[in-house]
DRENTORKOL-3810 file (N, C-alpha, C; in nm, 4 decimals):
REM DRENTORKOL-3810
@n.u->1.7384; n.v->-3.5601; n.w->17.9453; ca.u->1.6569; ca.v->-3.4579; ca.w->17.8861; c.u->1.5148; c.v->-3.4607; c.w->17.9428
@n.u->1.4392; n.v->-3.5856; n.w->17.9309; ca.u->1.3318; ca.v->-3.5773; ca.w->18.0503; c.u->1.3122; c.v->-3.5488; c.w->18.1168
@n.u->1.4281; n.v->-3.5794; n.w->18.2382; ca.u->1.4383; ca.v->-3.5416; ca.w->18.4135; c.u->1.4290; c.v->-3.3831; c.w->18.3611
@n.u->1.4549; n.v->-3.3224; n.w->18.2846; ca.u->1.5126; ca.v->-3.1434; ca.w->18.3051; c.u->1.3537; c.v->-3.0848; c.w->18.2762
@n.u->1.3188; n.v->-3.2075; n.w->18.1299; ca.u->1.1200; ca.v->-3.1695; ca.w->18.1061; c.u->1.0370; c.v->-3.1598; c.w->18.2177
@n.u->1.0151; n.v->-3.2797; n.w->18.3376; ca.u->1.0158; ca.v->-3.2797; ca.w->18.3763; c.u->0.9828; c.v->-3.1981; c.w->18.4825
@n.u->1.0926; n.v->-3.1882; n.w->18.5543; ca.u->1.1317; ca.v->-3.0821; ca.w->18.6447; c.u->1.0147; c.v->-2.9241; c.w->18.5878
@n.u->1.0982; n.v->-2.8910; n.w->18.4563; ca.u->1.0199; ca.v->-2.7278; ca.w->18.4262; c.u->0.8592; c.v->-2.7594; c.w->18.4299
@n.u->0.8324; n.v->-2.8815; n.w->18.4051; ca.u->0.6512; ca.v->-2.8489; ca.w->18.3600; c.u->0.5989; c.v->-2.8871; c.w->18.5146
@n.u->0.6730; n.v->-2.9403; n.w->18.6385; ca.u->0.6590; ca.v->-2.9561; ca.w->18.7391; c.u->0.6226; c.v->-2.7886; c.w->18.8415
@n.u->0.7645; n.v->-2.7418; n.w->18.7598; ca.u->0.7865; ca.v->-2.5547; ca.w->18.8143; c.u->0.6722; c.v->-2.4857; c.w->18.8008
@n.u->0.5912; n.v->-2.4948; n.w->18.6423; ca.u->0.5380; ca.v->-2.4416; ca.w->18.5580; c.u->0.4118; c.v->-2.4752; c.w->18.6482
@n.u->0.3769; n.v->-2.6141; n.w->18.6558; ca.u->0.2114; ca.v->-2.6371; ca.w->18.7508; c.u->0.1956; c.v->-2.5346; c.w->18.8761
@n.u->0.3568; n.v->-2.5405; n.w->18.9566; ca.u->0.3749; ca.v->-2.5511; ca.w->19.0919; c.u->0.3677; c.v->-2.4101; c.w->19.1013
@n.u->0.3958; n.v->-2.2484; n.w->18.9492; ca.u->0.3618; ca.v->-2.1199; ca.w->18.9632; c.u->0.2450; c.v->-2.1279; c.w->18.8895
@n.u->0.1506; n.v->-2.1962; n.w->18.8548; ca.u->0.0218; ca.v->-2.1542; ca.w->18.7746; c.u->-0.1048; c.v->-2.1499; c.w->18.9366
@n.u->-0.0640; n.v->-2.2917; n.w->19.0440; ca.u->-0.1147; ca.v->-2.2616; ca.w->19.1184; c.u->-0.1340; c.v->-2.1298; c.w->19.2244
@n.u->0.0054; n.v->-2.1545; n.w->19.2533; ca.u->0.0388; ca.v->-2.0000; ca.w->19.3399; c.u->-0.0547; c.v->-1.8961; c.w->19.2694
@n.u->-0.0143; n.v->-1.8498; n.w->19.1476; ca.u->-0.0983; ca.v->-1.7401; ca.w->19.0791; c.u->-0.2552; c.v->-1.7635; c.w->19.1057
@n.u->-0.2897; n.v->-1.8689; n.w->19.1226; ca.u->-0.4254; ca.v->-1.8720; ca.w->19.0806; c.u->-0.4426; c.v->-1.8252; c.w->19.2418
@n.u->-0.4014; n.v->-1.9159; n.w->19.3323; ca.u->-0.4389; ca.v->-1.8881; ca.w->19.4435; c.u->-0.4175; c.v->-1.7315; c.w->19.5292
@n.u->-0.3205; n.v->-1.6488; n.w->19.4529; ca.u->-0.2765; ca.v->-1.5136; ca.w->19.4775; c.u->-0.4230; c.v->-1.4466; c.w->19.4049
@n.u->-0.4946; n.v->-1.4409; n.w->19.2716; ca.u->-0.5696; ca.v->-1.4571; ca.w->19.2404; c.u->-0.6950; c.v->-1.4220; c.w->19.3041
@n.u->-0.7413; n.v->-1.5732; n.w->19.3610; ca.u->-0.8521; ca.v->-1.5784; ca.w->19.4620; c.u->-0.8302; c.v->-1.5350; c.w->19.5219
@n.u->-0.7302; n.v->-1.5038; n.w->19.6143; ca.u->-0.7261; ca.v->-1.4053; ca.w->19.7317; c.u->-0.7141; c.v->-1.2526; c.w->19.7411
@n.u->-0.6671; n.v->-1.1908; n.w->19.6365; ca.u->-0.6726; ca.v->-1.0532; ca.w->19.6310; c.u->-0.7659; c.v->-0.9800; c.w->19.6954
@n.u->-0.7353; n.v->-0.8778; n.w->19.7876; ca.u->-0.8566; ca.v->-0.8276; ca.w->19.8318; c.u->-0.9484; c.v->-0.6920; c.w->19.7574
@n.u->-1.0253; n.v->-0.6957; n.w->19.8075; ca.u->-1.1271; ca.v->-0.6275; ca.w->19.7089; c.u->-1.1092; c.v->-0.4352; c.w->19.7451
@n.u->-1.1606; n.v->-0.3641; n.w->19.6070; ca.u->-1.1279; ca.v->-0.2652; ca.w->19.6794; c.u->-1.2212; c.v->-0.2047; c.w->19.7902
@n.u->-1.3281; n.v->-0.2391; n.w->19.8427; ca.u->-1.3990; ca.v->-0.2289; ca.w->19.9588; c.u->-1.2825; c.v->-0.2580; c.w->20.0742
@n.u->-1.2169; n.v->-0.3821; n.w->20.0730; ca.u->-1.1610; ca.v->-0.3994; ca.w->20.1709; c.u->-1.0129; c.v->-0.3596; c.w->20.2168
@n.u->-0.9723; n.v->-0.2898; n.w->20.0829; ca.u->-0.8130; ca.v->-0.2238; ca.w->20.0987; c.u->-0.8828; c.v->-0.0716; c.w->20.1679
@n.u->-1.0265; n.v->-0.0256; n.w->20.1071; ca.u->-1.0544; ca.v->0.1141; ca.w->20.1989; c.u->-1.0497; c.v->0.1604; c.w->20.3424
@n.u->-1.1519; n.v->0.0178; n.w->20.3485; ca.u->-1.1556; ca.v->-0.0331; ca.w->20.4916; c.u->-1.0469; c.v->-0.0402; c.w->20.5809
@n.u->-0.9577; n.v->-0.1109; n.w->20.5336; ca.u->-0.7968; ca.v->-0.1325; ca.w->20.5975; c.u->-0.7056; c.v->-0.0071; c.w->20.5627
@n.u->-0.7226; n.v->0.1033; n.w->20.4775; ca.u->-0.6505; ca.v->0.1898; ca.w->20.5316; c.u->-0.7284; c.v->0.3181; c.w->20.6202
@n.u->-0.8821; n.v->0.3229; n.w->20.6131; ca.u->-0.9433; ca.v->0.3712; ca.w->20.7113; c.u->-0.9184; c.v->0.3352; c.w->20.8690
@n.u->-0.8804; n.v->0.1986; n.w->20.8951; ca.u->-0.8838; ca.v->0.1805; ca.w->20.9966; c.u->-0.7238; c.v->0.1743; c.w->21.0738
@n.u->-0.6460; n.v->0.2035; n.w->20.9284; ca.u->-0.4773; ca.v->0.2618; ca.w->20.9876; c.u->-0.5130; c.v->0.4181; c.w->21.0246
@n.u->-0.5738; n.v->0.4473; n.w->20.9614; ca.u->-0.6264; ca.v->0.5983; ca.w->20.9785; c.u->-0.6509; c.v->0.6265; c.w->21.1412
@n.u->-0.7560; n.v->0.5476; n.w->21.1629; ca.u->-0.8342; ca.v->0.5930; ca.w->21.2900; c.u->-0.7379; c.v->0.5264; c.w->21.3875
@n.u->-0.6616; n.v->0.4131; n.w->21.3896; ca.u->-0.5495; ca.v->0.3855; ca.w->21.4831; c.u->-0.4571; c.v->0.4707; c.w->21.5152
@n.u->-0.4205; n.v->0.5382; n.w->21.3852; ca.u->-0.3039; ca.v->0.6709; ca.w->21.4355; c.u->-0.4170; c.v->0.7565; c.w->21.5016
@n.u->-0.4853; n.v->0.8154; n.w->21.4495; ca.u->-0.5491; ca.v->0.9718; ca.w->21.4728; c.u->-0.6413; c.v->0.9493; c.w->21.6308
@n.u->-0.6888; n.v->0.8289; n.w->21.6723; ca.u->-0.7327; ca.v->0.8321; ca.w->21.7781; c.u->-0.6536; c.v->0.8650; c.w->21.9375
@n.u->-0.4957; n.v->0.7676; n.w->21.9103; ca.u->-0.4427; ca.v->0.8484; ca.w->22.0248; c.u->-0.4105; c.v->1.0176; c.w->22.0053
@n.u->-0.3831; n.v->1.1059; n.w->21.8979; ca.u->-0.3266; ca.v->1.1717; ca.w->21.8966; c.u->-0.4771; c.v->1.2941; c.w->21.9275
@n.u->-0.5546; n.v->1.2437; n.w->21.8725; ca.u->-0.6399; ca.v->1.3685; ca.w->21.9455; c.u->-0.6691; c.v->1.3457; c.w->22.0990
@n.u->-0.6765; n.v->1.2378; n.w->22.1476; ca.u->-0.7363; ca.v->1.1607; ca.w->22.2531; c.u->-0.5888; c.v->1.2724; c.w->22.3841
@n.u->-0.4412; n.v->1.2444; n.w->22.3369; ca.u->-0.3464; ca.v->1.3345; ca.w->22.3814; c.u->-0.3608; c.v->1.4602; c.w->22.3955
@n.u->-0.4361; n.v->1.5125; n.w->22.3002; ca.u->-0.4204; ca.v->1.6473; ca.w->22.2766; c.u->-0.5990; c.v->1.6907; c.w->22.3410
@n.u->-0.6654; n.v->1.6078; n.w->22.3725; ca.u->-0.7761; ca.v->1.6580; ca.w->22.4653; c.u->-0.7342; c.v->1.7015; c.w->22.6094
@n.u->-0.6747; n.v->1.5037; n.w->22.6580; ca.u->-0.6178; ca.v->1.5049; ca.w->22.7780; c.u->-0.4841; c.v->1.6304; c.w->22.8187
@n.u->-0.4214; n.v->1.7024; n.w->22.7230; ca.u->-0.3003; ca.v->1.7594; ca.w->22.7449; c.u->-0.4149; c.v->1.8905; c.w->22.8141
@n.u->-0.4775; n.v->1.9330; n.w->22.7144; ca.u->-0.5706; ca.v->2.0731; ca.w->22.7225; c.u->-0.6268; c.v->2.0577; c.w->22.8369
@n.u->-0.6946; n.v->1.9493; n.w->22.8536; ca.u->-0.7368; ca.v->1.9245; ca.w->23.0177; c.u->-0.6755; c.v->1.9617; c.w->23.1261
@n.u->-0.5634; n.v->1.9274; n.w->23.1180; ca.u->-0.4877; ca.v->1.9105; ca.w->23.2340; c.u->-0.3743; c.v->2.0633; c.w->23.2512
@n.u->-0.4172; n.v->2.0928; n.w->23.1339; ca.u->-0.3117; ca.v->2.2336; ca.w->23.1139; c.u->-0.4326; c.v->2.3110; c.w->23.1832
@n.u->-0.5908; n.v->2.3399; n.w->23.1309; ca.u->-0.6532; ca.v->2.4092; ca.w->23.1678; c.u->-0.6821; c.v->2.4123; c.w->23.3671
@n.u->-0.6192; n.v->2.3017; n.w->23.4076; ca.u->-0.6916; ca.v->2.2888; ca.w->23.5463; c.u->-0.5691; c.v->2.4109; c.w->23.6262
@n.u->-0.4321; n.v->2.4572; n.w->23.5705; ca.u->-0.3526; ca.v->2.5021; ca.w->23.6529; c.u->-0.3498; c.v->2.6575; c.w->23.5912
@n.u->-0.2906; n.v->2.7496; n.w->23.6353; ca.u->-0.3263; ca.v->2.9228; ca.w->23.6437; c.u->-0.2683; c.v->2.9723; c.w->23.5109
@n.u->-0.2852; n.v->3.0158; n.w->23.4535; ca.u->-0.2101; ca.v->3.0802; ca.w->23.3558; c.u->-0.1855; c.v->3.0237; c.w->23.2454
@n.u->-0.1373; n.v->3.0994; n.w->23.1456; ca.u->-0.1358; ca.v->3.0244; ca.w->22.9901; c.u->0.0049; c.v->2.9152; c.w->22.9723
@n.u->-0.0322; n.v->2.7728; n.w->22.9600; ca.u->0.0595; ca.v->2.6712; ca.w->22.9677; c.u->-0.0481; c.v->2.5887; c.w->22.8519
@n.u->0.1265; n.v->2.5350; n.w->22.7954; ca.u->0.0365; ca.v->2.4126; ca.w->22.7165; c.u->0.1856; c.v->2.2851; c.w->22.6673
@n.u->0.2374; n.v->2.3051; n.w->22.7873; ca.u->0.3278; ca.v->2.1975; ca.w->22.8362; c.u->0.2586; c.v->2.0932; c.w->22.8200
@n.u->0.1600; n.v->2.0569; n.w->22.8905; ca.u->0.1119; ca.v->1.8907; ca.w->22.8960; c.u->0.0280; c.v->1.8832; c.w->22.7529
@n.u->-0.0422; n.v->1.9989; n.w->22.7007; ca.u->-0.0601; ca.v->1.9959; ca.w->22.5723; c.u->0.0182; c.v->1.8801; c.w->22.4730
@n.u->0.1082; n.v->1.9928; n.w->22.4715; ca.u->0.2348; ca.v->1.9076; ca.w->22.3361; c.u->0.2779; c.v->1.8035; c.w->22.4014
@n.u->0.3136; n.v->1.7711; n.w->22.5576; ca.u->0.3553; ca.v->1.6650; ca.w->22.5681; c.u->0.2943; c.v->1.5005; c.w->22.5719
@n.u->0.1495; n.v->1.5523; n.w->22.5752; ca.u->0.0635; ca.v->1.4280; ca.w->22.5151; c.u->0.0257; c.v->1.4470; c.w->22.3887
@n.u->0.0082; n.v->1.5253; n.w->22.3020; ca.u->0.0204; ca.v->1.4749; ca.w->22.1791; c.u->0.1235; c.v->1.4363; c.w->22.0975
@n.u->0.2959; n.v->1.4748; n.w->22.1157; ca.u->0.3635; ca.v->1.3575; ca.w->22.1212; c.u->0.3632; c.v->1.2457; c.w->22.1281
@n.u->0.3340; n.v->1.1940; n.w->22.2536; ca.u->0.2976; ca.v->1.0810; ca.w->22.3212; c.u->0.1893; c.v->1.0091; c.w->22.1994
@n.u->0.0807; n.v->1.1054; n.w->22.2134; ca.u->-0.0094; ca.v->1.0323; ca.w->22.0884; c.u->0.0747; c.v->1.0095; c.w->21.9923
@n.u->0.1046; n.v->1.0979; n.w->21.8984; ca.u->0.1904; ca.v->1.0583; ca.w->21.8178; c.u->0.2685; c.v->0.9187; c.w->21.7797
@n.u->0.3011; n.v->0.8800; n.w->21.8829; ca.u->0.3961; ca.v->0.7812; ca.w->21.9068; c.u->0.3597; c.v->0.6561; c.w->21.9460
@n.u->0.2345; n.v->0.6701; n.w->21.9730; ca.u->0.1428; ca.v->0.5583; ca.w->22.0036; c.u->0.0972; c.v->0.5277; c.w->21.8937
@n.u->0.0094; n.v->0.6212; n.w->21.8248; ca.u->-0.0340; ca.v->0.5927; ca.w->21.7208; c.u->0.0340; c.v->0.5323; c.w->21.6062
@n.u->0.1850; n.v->0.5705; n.w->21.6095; ca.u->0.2725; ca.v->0.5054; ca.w->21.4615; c.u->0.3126; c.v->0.3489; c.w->21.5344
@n.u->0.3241; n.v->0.3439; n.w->21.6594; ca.u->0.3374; ca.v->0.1999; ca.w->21.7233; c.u->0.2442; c.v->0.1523; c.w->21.6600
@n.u->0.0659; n.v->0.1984; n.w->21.6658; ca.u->0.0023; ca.v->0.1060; ca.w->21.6745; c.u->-0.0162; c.v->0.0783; c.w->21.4674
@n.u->0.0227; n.v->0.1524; n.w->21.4030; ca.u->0.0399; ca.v->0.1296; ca.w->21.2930; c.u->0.0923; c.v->0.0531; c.w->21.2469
@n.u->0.2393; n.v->0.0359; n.w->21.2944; ca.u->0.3609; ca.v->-0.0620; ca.w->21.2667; c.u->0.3321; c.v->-0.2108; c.w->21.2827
@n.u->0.2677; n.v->-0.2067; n.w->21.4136; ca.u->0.1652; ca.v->-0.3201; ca.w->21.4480; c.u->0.0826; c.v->-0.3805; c.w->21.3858
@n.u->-0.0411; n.v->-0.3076; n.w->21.3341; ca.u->-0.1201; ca.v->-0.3356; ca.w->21.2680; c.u->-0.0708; c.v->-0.3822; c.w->21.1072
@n.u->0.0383; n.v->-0.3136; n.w->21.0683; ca.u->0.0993; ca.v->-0.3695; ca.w->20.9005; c.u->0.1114; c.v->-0.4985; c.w->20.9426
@n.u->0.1835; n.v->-0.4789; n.w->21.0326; ca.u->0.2919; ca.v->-0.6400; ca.w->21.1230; c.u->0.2337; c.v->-0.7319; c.w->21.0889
@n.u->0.0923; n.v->-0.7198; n.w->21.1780; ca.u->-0.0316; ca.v->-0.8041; ca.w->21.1604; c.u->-0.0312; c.v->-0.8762; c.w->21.0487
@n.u->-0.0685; n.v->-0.7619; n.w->20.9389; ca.u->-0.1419; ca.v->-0.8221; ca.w->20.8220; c.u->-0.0714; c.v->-0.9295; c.w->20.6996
@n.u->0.0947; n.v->-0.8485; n.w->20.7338; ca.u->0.1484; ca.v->-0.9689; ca.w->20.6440; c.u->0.1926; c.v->-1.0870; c.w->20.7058
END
């Protein structure tokens, strides 16, 4: 009957710490803003950054095209959720 006392008030220390230490670490809400501002600007930077370079490069040839348009902001697109996936990756 001891060994089983024991054991639970052993369990019991061994989740009061965890909690406490989950606790202290919580992040603040300054810093959850911060961190989804900066998932923000990871996606949205390639995808305009695509869609400059597409317009660029559409504007240098004759006539109304916007082939390289859409096909770099795709591209952004796709960079940008990479670099998202990444960045979660990161954090946990």
């Amino acid at each position: 009957m001891s060994d089983e006392r024991e054991k639970l008030e052993q369990q019991m220390e061994k989740d009061a710490r965890r909690l406490e230490k989950a606790e202290r670490e919580r992040p603040t809400l300054l810093a959850q803003t911060a961190y989804i501002g900066v998932l923000g600007l990871v996606f949205v930077l390639p995808v305009v950054a695509g869609a400059y370079l597409g317009r660029w490069i559409d504007s240098l040839f004759e006539g109304y095209s916007v082939r390289w348009t859409l096909s770099l902001l795709f591209l952004g697109i796709v960079i940008g959720a990479f670099n998202v996936y990444h960045l979660i990756r990161e954090r946990e």
